[in-house]
ZADOTI-998068 format. One record per residue (C-alpha): x negated, y, z; residue in one letter. Coordinates in steps of 0.2 Angstrom, whole numbers, padded with zeros to 4 digits, always signed. Example, Ala and Ser with C-alpha at 12.3 -4.5 7.8 and 13.67 -1.06 7.14 Angstrom:
<recs>
-0062-0022+0039a -0068-0005+0036s 
</recs>
This chain:
<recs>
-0232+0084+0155x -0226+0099+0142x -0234+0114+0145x -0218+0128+0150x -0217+0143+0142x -0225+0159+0152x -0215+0169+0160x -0210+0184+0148x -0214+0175+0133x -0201+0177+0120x -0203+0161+0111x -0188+0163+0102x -0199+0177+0090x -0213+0164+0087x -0210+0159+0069x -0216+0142+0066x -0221+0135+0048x -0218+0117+0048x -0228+0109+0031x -0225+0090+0026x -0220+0082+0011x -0210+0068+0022x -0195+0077+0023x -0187+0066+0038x -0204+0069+0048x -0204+0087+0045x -0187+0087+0048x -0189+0079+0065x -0202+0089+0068x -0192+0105+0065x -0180+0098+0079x -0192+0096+0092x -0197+0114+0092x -0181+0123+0086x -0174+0124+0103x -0189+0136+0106x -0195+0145+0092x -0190+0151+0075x -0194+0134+0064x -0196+0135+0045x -0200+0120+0034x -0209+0116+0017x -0207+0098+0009x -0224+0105-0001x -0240+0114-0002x -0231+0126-0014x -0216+0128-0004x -0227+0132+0010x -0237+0148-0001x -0220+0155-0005x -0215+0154+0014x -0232+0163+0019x -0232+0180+0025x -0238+0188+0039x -0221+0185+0053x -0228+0166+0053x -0238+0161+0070x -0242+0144+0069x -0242+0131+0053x -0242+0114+0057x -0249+0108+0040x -0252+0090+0033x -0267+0086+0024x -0263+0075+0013x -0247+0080+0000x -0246+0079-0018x -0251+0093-0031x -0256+0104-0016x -0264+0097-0002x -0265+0104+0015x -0284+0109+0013x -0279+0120+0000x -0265+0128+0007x -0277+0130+0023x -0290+0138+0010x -0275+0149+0005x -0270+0152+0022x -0289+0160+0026x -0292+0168+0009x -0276+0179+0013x -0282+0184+0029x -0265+0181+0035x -0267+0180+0053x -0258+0162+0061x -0264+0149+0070x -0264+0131+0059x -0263+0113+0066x -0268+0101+0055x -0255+0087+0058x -0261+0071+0047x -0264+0052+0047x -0281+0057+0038x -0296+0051+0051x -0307+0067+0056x -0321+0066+0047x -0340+0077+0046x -0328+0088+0031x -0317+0092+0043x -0330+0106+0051x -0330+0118+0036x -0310+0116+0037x -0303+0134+0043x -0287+0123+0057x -0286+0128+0076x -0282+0113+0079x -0281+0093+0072x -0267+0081+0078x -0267+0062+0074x -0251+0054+0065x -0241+0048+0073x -0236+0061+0086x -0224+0065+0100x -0214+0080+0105x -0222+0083+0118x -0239+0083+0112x -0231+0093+0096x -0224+0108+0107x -0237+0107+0120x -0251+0112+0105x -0239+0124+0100x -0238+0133+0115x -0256+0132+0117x -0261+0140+0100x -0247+0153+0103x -0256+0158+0119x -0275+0157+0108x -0267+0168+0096x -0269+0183+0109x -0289+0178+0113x -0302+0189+0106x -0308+0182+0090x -0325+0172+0097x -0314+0166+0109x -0302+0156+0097x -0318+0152+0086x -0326+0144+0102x -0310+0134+0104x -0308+0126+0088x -0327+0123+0086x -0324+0114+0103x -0310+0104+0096x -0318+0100+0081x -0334+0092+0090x -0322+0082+0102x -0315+0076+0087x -0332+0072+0080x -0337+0064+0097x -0325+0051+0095x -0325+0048+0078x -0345+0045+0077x -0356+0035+0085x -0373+0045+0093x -0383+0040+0076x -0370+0047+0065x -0367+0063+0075x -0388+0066+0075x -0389+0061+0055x -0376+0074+0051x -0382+0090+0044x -0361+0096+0046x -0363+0090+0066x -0378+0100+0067x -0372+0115+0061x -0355+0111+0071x -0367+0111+0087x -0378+0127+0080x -0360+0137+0078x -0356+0131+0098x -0373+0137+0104x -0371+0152+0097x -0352+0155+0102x -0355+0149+0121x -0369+0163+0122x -0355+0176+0120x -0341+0168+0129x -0344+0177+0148x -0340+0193+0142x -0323+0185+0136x -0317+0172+0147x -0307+0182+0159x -0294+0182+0146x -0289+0164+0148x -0274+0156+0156x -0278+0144+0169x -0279+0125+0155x -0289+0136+0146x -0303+0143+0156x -0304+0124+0163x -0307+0118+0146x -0319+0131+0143x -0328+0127+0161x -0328+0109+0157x -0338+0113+0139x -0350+0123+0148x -0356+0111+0160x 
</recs>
């Protein structure tokens, strides 16, 4: 079921940054979330720096593109201290190298409307959490991702996964003082973690 907007949001002044070098896919894409937000597109990693700036609140970035991948834009992204939310959106398999990888979030090719603008909405609604907060939640993501990817021997061989779980520790320590914040989906997930 897709997640409805909140009352008083104005999702009409989210600007979303839509990055693939399939144009019919990013085009699609664009269609799905243009009766919602402010949708602009990039057909490459290049196009995509150009577009940057700081009215952009959520890029949903491919990995793999030709001459700039989406790592690299990501890298970009980070080392401009421009402040958006990023979903990887790739058909490249999570792996251990995704944890040094600054994304909020990492979708699966193929995926559907629903599940495009229901992570949209959700990482709109991040981008007002206190800092550890959002970090808790991507590390979250990221070890899910890892959890279904690696197989229990993998996950205790990995220095990455280690450090992954390390960051998670650390982060849960301080989430108390910040969970009153979350929305209702939110502080569930976050209870779910905890247990």
């Amino acid at each position: 079921m897709s997640e409805e907007p909140m009352e008083g949001d104005d999702h009409a002044s989210t600007t979303i940054l839509v990055v693939d070098d399939e144009r019919d896919l990013a085009d699609l894409y664009k269609a799905w979330l243009t009766d919602e937000f402010d949708v602009r597109v990039a057909y490459d990693g290049e196009s995509a720096l150009e577009q940057l700036d700081d009215g952009i609140d959520v890029v949903l970035l491919d990995r793999r593109m030709p001459t700039l991948s989406g790592d690299e834009v990501l890298d970009t992204i980070r080392e401009r201290s421009i402040d958006c939310r990023v979903a990887m959106v790739t058909a490249v398999e999570p792996d251990v190298d995704i944890v040094e990888l600054g994304f909020d979030d990492y979708l699966q090719k193929p995926v559907d409307r629903e599940q495009l603008v229901d992570t949209v909405n959700r990482l709109v609604r991040r981008s007002e959490y206190d800092q550890r907060l959002q970090e808790y939640f991507t590390a979250v993501r990221k070890r899910s991702l890892l959890d279904e990817r690696l197989a229990p021997g993998e996950r205790d061989a990995s220095e990455e996964y280690r450090t992954l779980q390390a960051q998670l520790d650390d982060l849960e320590a301080d989430i108390d003082t910040v969970s009153m914040e979350l929305d209702e989906a939110d502080f569930e997930t976050l209870f779910r973690q905890l247990e």
